[in-house]
C-alpha positions as CSV (number, residue, x, y, z in Angstrom):
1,X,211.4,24.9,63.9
2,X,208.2,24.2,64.2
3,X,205.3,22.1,61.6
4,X,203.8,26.0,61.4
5,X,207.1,27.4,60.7
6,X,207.5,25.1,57.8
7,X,204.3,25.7,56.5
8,X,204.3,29.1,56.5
9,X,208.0,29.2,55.0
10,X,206.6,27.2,52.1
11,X,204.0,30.1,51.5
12,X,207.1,33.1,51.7
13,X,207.3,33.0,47.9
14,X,203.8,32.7,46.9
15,X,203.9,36.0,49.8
16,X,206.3,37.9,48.2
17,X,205.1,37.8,44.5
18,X,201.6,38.5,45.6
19,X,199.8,35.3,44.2
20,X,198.5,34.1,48.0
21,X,195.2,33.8,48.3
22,X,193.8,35.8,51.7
23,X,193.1,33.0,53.8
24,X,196.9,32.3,53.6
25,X,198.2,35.7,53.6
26,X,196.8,36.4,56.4
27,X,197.8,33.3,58.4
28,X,201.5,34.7,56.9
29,X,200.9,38.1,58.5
30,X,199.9,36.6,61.7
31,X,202.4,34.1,62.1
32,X,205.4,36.5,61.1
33,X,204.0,38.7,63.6
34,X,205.0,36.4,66.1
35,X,207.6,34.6,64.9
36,X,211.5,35.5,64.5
37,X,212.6,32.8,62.9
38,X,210.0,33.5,60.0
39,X,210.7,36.8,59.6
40,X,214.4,36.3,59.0
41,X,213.4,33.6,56.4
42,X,211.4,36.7,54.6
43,X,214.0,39.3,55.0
44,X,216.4,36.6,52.8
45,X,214.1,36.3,50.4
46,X,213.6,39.9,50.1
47,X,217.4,40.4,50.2
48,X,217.5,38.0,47.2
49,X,214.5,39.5,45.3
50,X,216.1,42.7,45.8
51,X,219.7,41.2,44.1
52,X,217.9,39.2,41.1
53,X,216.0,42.9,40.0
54,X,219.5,44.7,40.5
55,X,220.9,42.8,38.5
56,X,218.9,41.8,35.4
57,X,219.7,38.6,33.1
58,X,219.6,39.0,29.2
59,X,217.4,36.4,27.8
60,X,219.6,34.2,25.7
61,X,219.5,35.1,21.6
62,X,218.8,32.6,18.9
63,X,222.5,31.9,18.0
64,X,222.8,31.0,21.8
65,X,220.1,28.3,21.8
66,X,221.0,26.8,17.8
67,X,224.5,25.9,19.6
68,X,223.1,24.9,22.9
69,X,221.1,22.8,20.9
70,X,224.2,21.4,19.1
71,X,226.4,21.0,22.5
72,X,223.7,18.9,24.3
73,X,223.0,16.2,21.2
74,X,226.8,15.7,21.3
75,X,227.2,15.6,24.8
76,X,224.2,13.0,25.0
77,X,225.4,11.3,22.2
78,X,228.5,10.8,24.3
79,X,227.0,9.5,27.4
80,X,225.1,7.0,25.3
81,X,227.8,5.5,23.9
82,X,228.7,1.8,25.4
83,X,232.2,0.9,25.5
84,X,233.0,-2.0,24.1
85,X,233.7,-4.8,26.3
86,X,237.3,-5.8,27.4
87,X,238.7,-9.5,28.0
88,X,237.9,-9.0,32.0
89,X,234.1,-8.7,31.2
90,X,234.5,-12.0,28.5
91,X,236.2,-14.0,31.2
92,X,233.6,-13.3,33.8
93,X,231.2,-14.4,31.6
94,X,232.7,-17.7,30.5
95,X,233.5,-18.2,34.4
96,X,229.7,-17.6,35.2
97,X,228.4,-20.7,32.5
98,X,230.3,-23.5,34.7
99,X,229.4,-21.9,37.9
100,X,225.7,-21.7,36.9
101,X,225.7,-25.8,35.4
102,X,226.8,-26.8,39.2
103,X,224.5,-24.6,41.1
104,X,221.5,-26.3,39.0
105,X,223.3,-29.8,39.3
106,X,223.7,-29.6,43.0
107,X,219.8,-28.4,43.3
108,X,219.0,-30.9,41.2
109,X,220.6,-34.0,43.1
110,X,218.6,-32.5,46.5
111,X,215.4,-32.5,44.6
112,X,216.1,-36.3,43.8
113,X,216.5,-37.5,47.6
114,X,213.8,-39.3,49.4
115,X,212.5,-37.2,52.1
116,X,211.9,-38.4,55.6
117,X,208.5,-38.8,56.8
118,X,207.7,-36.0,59.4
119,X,205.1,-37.9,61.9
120,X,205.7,-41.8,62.1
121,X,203.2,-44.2,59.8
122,X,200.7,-45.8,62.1
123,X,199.2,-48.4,61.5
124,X,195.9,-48.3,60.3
125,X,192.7,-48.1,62.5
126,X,190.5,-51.2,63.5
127,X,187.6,-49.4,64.0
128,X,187.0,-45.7,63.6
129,X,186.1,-44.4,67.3
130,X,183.5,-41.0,67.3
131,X,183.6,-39.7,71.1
132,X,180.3,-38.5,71.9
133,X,179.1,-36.1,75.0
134,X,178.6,-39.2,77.3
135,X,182.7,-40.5,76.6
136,X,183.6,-38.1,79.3
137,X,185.3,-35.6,76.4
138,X,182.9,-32.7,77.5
139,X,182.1,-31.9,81.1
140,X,179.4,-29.5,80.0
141,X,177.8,-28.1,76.8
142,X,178.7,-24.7,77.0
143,X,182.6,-25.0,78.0
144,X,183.8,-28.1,76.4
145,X,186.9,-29.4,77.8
146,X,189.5,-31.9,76.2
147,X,190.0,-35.0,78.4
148,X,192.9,-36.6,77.1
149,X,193.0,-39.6,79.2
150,X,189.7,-40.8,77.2
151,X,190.8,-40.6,73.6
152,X,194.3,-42.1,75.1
153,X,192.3,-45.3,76.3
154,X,191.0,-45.8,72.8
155,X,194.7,-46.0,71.0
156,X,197.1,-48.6,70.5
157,X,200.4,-48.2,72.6
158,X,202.2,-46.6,69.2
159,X,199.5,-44.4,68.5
160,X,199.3,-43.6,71.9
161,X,203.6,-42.9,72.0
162,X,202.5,-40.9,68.9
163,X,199.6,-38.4,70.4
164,X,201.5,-37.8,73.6
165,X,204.4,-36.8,71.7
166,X,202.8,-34.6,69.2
167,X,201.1,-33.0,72.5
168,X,204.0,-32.7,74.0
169,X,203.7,-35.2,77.2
């Protein structure tokens, strides 16, 4: 089935009962024309139309909807009712307190460890070095390049140990 198919089998009732506007009607006409599949779907519905007006339904009466009226509160009333809790539920419940103290005391004794330091503490700088364009860092303006041997040459040998190994060397 095609995307038209279900389109158009969407219209079929609005078809039937007269209330499609005549853009659409006509799109039904033409498409049925041509298409099996859509036709059966409209001889069902007729078949079914056909049934439903040979066979009328009496409206219900005002006794009928006083004591449908009655019948749903009660059966609402039912299936709002809570039953009351049994000693399975109670024990679940006073297992759950301990179990939850624990969880929170074992989180809490995590929290309170001293972390490791991700990257080593290097010592601290002599001097601060800038590189400039004449260090050798850029080979031209336009398309700087990073030459690593020059910031390298600037670095103690554990700061050095420390770039190369962030870098990946």
């Amino acid at each position: 089935m095609t995307w038209r198919c279900e389109l158009i089998q969407r219209w079929l009732p609005e078809y039937l009962d007269g209330d499609l506007g005549f853009f659409r009607r006509r799109r039904v006409e033409a498409h049925l024309g041509t298409c099996p599949v859509c036709r059966q779907e409209l001889a069902e519905f007729t078949q079914v139309l056909e049934f439903l007006k040979a066979h009328p339904v009496a409206l219900p009466t005002e006794p009928f909807w006083a004591e449908f009226g009655r019948e749903l509160h009660l059966k609402l009333v039912q299936a709002n009712q809570t039953p009351a809790r049994g000693r399975a539920q109670i024990f679940y419940y006073l297992l759950a307190g301990p179990v939850v103290v624990g969880l929170l005391l074992m989180g809490l004794g995590y929290l309170g460890q001293p972390q490791k330091p991700v990257l080593p503490q290097l010592a601290p700088a002599e001097q601060v070095v800038y590189a400039g364009l004449d260090d050798g860092l850029w080979q031209d303006e336009e398309f700087p390049s990073w030459d690593i041997n020059a910031v390298l040459a600037d670095l103690s040998d554990q700061e050095r140990e420390a770039v190369l190994k962030k870098v990946g060397y």
